[in-house]
N, C-alpha and C positions, 0 to 999 in steps of 0.2 A: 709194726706197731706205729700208728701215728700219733704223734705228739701234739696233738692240737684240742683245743676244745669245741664240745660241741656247744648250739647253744642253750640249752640247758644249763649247764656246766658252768658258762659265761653270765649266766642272771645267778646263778651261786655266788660266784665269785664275786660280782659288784652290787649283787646284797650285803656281802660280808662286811667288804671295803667299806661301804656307807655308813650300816649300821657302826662300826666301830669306829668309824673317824667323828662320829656323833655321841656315841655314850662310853668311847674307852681313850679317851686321847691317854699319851704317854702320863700329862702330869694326875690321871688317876692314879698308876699305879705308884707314881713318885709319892701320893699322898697316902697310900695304902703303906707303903714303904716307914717315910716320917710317921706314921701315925702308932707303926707298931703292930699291927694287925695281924689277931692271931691267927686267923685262916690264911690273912692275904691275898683274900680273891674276896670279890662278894656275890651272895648266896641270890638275891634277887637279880642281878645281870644273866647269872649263871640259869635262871629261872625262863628269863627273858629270850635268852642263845635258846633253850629249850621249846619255846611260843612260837621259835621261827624256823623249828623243824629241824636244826643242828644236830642235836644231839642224837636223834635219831638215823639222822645219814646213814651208818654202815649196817645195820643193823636189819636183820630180815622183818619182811611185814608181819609174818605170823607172830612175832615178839613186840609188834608194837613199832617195829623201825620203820626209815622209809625205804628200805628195800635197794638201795645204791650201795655203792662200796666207797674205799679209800681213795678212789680218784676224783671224787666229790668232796670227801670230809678234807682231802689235805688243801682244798681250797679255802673254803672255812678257818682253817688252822693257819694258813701262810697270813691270811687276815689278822688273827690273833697275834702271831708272830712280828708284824710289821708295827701295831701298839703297843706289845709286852703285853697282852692282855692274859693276866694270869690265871682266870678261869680254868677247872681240873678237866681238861678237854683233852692235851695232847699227853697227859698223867694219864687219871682213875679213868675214865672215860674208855679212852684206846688200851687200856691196861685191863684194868678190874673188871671194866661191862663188857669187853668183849673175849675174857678170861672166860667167864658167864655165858655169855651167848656160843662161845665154841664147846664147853665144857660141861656147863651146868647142865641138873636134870632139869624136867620139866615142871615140877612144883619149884623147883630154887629160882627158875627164871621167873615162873608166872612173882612169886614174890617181889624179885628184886629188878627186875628191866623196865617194867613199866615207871616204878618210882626214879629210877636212874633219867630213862630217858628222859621223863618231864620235869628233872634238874632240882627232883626234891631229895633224892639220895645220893650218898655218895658211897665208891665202893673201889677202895684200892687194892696195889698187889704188891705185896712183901717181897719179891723175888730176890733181894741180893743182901750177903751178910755180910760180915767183917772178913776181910782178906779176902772175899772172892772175886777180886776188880770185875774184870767183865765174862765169868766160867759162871754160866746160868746153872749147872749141875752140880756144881761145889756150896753140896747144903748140907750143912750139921745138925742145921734146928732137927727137933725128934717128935717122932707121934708112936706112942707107944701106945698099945691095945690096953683099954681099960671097959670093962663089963661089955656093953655093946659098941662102944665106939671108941676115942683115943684120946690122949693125954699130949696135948703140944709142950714144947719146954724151947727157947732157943732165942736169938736174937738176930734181928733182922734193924740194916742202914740205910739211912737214904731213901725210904719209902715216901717215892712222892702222890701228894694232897692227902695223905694218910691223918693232918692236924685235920680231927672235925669230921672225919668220916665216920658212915655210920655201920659200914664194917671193912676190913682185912680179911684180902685172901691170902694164906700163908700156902706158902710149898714146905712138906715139911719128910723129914725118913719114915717110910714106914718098912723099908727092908733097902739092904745092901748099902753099900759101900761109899765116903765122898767121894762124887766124879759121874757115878753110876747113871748112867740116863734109866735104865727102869728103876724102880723103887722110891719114886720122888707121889706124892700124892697132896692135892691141894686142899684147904681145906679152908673153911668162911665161915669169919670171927666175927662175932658184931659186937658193936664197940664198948660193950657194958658187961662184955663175958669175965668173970673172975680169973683171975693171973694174968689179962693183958694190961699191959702199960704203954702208953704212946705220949712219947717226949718227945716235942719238936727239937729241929738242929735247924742250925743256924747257916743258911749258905751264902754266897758271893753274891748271888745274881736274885736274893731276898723271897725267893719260892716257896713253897710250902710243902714242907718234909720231916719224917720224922724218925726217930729211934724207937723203933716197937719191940718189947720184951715180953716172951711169953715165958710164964710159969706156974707149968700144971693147966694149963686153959681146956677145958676137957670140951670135945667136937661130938654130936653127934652122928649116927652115919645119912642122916639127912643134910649134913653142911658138908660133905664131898663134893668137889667142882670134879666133874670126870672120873676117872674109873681108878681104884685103889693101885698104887704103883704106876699109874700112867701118866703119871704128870710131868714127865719130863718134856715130852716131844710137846705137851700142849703150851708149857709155858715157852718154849723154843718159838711156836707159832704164834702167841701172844706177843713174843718182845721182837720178834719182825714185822707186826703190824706196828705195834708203839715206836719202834727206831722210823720206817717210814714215815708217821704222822710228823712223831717229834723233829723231822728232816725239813718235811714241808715247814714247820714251826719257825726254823732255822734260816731257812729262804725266806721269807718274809722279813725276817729282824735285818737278815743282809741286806733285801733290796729296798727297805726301808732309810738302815745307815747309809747305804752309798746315795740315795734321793738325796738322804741331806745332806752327803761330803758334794754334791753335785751344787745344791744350792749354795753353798758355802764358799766352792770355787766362784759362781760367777760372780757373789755379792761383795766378796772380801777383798780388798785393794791393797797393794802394797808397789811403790814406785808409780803411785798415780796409775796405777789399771786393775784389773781384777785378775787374781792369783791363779786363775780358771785358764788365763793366755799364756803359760809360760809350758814351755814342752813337755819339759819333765814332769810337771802333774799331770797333763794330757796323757800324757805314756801310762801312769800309774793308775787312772783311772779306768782307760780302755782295757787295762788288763784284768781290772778288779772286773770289770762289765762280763768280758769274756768268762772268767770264775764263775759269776755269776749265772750266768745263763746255762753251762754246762752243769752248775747243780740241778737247775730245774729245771735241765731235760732227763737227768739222772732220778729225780724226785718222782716225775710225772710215770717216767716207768717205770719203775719200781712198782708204784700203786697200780699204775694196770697188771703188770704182770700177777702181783700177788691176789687180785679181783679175778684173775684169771685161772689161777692155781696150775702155773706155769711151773715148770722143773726148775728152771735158771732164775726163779723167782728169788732166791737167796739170795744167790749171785751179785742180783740190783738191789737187795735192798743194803747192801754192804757196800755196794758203787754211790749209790744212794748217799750214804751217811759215813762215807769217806770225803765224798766230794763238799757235802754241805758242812763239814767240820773245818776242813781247810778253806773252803769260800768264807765262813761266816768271819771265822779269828780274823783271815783278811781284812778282811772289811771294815772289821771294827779296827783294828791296828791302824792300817792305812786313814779313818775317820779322825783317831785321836791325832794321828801325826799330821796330818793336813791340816786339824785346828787348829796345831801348835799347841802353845802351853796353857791356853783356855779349853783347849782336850780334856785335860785331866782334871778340868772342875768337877764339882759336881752340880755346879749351876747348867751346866749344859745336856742333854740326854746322849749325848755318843756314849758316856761312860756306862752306861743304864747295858747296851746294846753289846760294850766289852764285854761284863761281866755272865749276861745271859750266855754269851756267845763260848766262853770257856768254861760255863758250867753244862750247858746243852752239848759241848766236843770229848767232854770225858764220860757224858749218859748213856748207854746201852751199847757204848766201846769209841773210841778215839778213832782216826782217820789211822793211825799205825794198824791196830786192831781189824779193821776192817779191810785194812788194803791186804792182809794177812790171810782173814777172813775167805774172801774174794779170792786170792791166788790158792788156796786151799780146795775149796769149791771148785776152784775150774781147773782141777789136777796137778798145779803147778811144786 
């Protein structure tokens, strides 16, 4: 597998950079932040990412995509990642649309991908409830058979860009046991169905997420994503495409923080020279750099492998999002500590990069989680 890009890949990439150092600098979202913002993304940028063929990246052409996979979109994302651009790209995006595009029948896609991708819908995925930390198959919520179709009841956390969408794919029982990988079946709420409720919560790193309550929401058998009781294994393959995205997301905010713990060494003076000459920051740096770069060669295969539909494709994406949980908190730790006590402003953005960084390490499982994961996986 080589780890390089092609050039292609390379005009991705510093399209990305460009446009976003142009319409998303960090003090957007800082004002998106102060201002209160109920989405906390905005809906015309999100339109725009869509005008330059983004949102399409993984997405096959007969759906309207461009026909590329994750080794393309996580460049895009690491873009995102390095502004905090909070656009629902490394969310509903890699979550809800390509839920859709692996699962969906073909009247549900023709409805809702084409609006997805040109950034006029949006369409998240409920997948995790109260106490199930990161056990994708530990779901209570319930679909009980009513006339032709089913009756959802249950409560779903932490659903991210779920404030504002314009529907919910829920995993809900429709047979067997918590734990059970068969009997999970998905089902797609739109956001004005009777007995849903979607209350935002409130996170660290200011994202948009929310508390979705279903009661009584009744589905009919045209809003099934996939095949009745199969929704286990599909949401397993939805949240290893989303932890890869969310990874590359992750890389970006790193190699962003460490740019500025970089510029901060050479600008900052103490004893009459710049804080950048003194060994023991050299040391702590080059190590973070080293972290750094072993995520995104970790990132980069991950996403080929799973474009590939590689066996040990799991594997990486657990290597993947081990590595980039432990890189990121670095970075940002090391960022605030190198400020000093002007770190923990909030005049400064290292703080912005903390709080992303230990809210993206607890997302779709921790670096414990995953190192876990991984030795699981590979028989250990």
């Amino acid at each position: 597998m080589q780890l390089v890009l092609t050039e292609d890949q390379e005009l991705i990439a510093a399209t990305a950079r460009d446009f976003l150092a142009a319409n998303s600098p960090v003090a957007r979202f800082r004002a998106l932040r102060d201002a209160g913002d109920p989405l906390g993304y905005s809906p015309a940028l999100l339109r725009e990412m869509a005008g330059l063929g983004w949102l399409g990246i993984p997405f096959d052409e007969k759906d309207g995509g461009a026909g590329l996979g994750l080794a393309e979109l996580v460049l895009v994302v690491e873009a995102l990642g390095r502004k905090l651009a909070p656009e629902p790209i490394a969310g509903a995006l890699s979550m809800g649309g390509i839920a859709l595009a692996l699962g969906g029948s073909a009247p549900l896609k023709a409805a809702w991908l084409p609006a997805i991708l040109e950034g006029e819908k949006v369409v998240a995925l409920a997948h995790q409830e109260p106490g199930s930390r990161y056990d994708l198959l530990r779901i209570e919520t319930r679909a009980e058979a009513k006339g032709q179709g089913h009756s959802l009841s249950g409560t779903k956390v932490q659903v991210l860009d779920a404030v504002g969408a314009d529907a919910v794919i829920v995993p809900a029982r429709t047979s067997g046991a918590v734990g059970d990988r068969d009997g999970i079946t998905l089902f797609l709420v739109e956001k004005n169905a009777p007995g849903l409720t979607v209350e935002r919560q409130l996170r660290v790193d200011h994202r948009n997420a929310a508390l979705v309550r279903l009661d009584g929401v009744v589905c009919a058998p045209a809003s099934i994503v996939g095949g009745i009781g199969e929704g286990g294994r599909l949401v397993e393959a939805v949240i290893d495409r989303a932890t890869v995205v969310l990874a590359a997301e992750m890389l970006g905010g790193m190699s962003e923080v460490f740019d500025l713990t970089l510029e901060y060494l050479k600008t900052r003076e103490q004893f009459g020279v710049p804080i950048g000459s003194f060994q023991a920051l050299q040391h702590r740096a080059a190590r973070l750099y080293m972290a750094i770069e072993l995520a995104r060669s970790s990132v980069m295969a991950a996403a080929r492998s799973v474009d590939a539909g590689e066996a040990e494709a799991a594997k990486l994406v657990s290597l993947a999002k081990a590595r980039a949980s432990d890189a990121y908190v670095q970075a940002a730790n090391e960022a605030v500590q190198i400020y000093g006590g002007v770190g923990m402003t909030d005049e400064y953005d290292v703080g912005f990069y903390m709080k992303r960084a230990r809210a993206s390490e607890l997302t779709f499982g921790d670096a414990a989680y995953h190192r876990q994961r991984w030795a699981r996986l590979a028989g250990y």
